[in-house]
N, C-alpha and C positions, 0 to 999 in steps of 0.2 A: 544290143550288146551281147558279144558272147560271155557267160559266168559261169565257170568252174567252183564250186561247193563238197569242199572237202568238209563231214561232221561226221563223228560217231552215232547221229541217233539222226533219225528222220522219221517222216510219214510210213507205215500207220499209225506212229506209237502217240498216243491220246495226253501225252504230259510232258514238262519242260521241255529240254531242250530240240527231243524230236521235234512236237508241237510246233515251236515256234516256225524253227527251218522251214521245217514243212510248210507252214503257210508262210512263209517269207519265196520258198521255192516257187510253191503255184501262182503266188502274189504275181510276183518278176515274169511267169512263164506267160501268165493270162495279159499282161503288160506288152507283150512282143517278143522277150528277151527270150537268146537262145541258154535253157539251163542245163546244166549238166550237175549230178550229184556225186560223189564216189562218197559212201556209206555202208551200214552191216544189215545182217539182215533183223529187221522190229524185235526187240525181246526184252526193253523197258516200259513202266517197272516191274514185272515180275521175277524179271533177270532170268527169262527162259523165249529161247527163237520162238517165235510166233509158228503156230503150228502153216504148213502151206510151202516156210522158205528154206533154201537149202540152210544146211549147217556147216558142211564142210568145203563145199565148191562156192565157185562164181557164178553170179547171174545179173539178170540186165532186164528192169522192167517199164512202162513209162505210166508217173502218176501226174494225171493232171496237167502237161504238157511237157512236164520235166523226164531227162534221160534220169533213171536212177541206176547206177553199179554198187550191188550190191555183193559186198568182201566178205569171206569167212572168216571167225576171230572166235576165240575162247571166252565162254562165260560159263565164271561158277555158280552153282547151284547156292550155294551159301557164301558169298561174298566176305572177307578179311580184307585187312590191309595188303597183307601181300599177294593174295589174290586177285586182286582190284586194279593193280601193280599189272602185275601179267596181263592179266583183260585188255585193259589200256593199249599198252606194247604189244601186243598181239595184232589189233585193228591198225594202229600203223605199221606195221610190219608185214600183213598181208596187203595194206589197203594202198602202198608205195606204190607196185609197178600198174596198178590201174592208176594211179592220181597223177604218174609221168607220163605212161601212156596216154590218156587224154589230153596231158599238155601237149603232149607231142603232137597229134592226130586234128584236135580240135582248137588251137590255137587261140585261147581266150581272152579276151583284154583284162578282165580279174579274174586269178585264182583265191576266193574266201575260204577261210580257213575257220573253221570253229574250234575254240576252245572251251573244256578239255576235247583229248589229253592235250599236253604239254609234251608229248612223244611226237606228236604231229608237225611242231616246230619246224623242226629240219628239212623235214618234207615237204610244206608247204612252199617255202623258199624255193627249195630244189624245182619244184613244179612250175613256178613264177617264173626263173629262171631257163627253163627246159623250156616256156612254152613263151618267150619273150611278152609274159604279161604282169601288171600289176600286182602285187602281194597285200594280202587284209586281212588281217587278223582280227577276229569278234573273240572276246571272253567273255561267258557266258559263265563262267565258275572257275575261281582261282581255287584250282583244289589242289594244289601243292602247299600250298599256303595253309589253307584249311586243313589238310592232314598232319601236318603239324601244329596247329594250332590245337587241334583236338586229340592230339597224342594218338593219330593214328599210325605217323614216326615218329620217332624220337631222333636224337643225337644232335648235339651242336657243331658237328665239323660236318656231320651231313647235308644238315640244316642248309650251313652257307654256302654249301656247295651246289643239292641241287637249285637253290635259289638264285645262284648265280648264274646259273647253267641256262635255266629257265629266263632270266632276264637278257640276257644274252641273245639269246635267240630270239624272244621278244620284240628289241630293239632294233632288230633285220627287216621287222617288216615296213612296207611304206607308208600304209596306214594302218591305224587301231584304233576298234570302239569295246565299252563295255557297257554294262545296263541299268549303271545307275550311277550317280554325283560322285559315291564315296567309293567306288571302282573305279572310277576314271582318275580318281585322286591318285590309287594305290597303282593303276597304270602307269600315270605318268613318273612316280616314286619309282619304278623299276625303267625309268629310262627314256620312256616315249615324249617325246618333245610334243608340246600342246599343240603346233598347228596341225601336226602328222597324225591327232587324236580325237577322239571325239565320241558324244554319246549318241548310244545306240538303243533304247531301253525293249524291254519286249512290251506286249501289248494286251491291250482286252479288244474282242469283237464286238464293241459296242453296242453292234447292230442287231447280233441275235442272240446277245446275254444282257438281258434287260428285266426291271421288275416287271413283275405280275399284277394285276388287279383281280386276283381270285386266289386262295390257297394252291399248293402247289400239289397235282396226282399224287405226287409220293408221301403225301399226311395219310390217307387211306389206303396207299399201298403196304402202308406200314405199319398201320393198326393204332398210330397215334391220338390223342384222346385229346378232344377239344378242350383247347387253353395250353398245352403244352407246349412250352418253349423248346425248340429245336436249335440247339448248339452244335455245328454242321464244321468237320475237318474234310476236305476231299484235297487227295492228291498222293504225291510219293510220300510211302510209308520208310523213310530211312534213317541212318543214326543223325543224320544233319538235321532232322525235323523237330528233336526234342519232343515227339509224342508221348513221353513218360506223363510228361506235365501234364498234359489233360486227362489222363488216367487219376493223375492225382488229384485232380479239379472234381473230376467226376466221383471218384468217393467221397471228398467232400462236399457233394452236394444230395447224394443221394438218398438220404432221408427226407429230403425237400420233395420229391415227388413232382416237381414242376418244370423240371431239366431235362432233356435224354440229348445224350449225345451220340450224333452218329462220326462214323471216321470211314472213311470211304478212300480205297485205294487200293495200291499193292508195293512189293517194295523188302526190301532184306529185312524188316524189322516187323513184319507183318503177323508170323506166328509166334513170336514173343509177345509182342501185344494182345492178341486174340485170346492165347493162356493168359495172361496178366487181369484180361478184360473179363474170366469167363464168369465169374461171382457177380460182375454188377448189373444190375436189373435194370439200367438205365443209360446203359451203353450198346451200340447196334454196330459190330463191324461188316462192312459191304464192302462188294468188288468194285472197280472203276466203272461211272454207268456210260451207255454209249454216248458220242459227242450229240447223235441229236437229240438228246436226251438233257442234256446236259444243262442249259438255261432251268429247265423244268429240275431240276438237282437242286442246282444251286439259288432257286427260289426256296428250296425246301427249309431253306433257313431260316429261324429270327435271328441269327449271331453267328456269324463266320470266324473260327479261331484260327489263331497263327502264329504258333510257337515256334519257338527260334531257341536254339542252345546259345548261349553268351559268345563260345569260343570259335563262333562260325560268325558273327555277327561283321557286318560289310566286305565279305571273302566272298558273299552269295546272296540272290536278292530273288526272295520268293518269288517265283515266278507266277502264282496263282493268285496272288494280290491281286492283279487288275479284275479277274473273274469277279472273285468278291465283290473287288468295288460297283463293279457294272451292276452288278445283281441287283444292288442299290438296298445292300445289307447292311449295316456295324459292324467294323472285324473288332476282335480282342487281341492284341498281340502281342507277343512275348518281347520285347525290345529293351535294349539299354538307351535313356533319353540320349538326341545326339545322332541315334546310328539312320541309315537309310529308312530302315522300317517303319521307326518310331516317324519320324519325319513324315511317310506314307499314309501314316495311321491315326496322326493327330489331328482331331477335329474330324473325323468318320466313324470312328472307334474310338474304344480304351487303349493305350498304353499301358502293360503292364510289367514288373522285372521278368527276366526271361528265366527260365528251368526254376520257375516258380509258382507252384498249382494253388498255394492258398490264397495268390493276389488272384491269382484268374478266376477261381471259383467265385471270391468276394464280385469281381465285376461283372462276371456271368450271374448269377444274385442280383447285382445291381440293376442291371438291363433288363431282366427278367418282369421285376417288378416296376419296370418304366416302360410299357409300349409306344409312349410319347416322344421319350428322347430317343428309344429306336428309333421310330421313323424320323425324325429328325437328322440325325444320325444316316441313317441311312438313304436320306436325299443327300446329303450332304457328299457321302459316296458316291453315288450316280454322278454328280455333278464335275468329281475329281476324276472319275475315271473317262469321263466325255472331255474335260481338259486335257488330261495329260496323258492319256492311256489309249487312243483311240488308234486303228491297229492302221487306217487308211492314210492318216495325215504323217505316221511315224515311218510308214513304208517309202511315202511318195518320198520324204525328206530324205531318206537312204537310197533313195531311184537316184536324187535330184547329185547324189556323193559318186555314186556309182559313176554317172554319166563324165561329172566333171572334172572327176579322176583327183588323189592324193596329191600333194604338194610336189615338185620335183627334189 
């Protein structure tokens, strides 16, 4: 099959929604398929171009068997709402005459579209349309949704408007998945008729994020003192993460001497935290480590936490969940009982109320002092992320959609 792959984030970038693409990209290329990407060039999370790519021109490289076109687009150094805004619009607005051009040139049987942005819309269509192929929309984060929810805009006439705007053009495409049960709810609530819909979840690599039967290098790369519980955040450092909360977990436990939490990442909300964090003796902020590196990371853990702000809760579905689970850790997570997470979480982990650090501390305490029900616990994880998280059985199922094409 030929596939055109319209995303704002791709390969190199080591989290969300590049990550995924990216190995959904090389997945489909090592498969047969002919792929094609139009994308910007890597500069998440630190929200800076990766040193190597242009910043203001076009370029064109191939990773892994995939064409990738890679668009110039604006990114702030310190990201706002309406900064964030622009950014967006920008990538579709340079990233249009390469995404028609290719319809045009390469003739695809699907043009996949990711979302965000929600500026891409229009264009993705147009694309479908220009290059007489299939239209699929994947939403990977309802962040119009979520910015309103989080009061990152305001207004009620706004509100309905671009919500409608957005639904709108939603409803245009032939097919749509998103990544979890209570996103696909919220898809088909803006329009998308069930058979035209369906779930698409992201994944864990099963195969080389796996426990350990040995402590993890990074106990002694880090100077950690035998018996120390290791309460482990890695990933985007940003305002949707509610990393407050474990700062507040971690003063409350810090007297205990038995905790250190590391948080691992990068992300618009990176050097606020770092000053937040710089008094606790028990806190370690790190950069994102490399992916082969990465298994040996996230074994570093006894306790994998995952905080979630309330007002984000089923608009976005951690994407680093399956890692965790594979790890074959306990996560702690911040969740309203009910939502996707919690649901994730229960019966592998604690549930705990979200933007709430003295439950987390309480159950970070609690695990601490149980290495029994960890590992309990954490087979129990391994076990969930081999059922329902496994990156090969969830690929072949979206190969098996790809091929048999959307309802007419």
């Amino acid at each position: 099959m030929k596939i055109l792959i319209h995303s704002i984030n791709y390969l190199p970038e080591l989290t969300g929604i590049g990550k995924f693409t990216g190995e959904m990209g090389t997945w489909l290329a090592a498969r047969g398929h002919d792929v094609r990407i139009v994308t910007t060039p890597p500069y998440y999370p630190e929200w800076r171009i990766k040193e190597g790519y242009r910043r203001f021109w076009y370029a064109r490289e191939d990773i892994a068997g995939a064409k990738v076109w890679r668009c110039p687009f604006w990114v702030p150094r310190r990201p706002t709402s309406f900064k964030r805004i622009i950014h967006l619009a920008s990538f579709s607005l340079t990233s249009l005459p390469v995404l028609l051009w290719q319809a045009l040139v390469f003739r695809p049987d699907v043009v996949f579209v990711i979302k965000p942005p929600a500026f891409s819309l229009p264009g993705g269509l147009l694309a479908a349309l220009v290059g007489g192929a299939r239209s699929w929309l994947h939403v990977q984060d309802f962040e119009v949704d979520a910015a309103f929810e989080m009061k990152l805009l305001s207004g009620g006439w706004l509100r309905r408007a671009v919500l409608a705007a957005e639904a709108f053009w939603i409803r245009r495409y032939r097919f749509a998945t998103t990544i979890s049960p209570r996103m696909l709810d919220k898809l088909r609530a803006k329009g998308v008729v069930e058979e035209c819909s369906a779930l698409f979840p992201n994944w864990a690599d099963t195969e080389n994020i796996r426990p350990l039967d040995r402590p993890s290098s990074y106990r002694a790369e880090l100077g950690l003192k035998a018996g120390t519980v290791v309460a482990l955040y890695s990933g985007n450092m940003g305002d949707k993460q509610g990393l407050a909360t474990i700062l507040d977990a971690a003063r409350r436990t810090a007297d205990l001497g038995i905790v250190h939490f590391i948080l691992a990442g990068e992300g618009a909300a990176r050097a606020r935290l770092e000053e937040e964090a710089c008094d606790l003796a028990n806190v370690t902020v790190m950069d994102l480590q490399p992916l082969d590196r990465l298994n040996e990371f996230l074994n570093l853990a006894d306790i994998h936490l995952l905080p979630q702000r309330a007002d984000a809760a089923d608009l976005v579905m951690p994407s680093k969940l399956g890692g965790m689970l594979a790890s074959g850790r306990p996560v702690i997570a911040g969740a309203s009982p009910g939502t996707q997470v919690a649901d994730a979480v229960t019966g592998a982990g604690i549930v705990v109320p979200p933007d709430d650090g003295a439950a987390m501390a309480e159950a970070i305490v609690e695990l601490a002092a149980a290495p029994g029900r960890r590992a309990a616990l954490g087979k129990a994880a391994r076990e969930r992320a081999l059922a329902q998280w496994d990156r090969e059985t969830i690929l072949a199922r979206v190969e098996g959609l790809l091929a048999a094409g959307p309802p007419s």
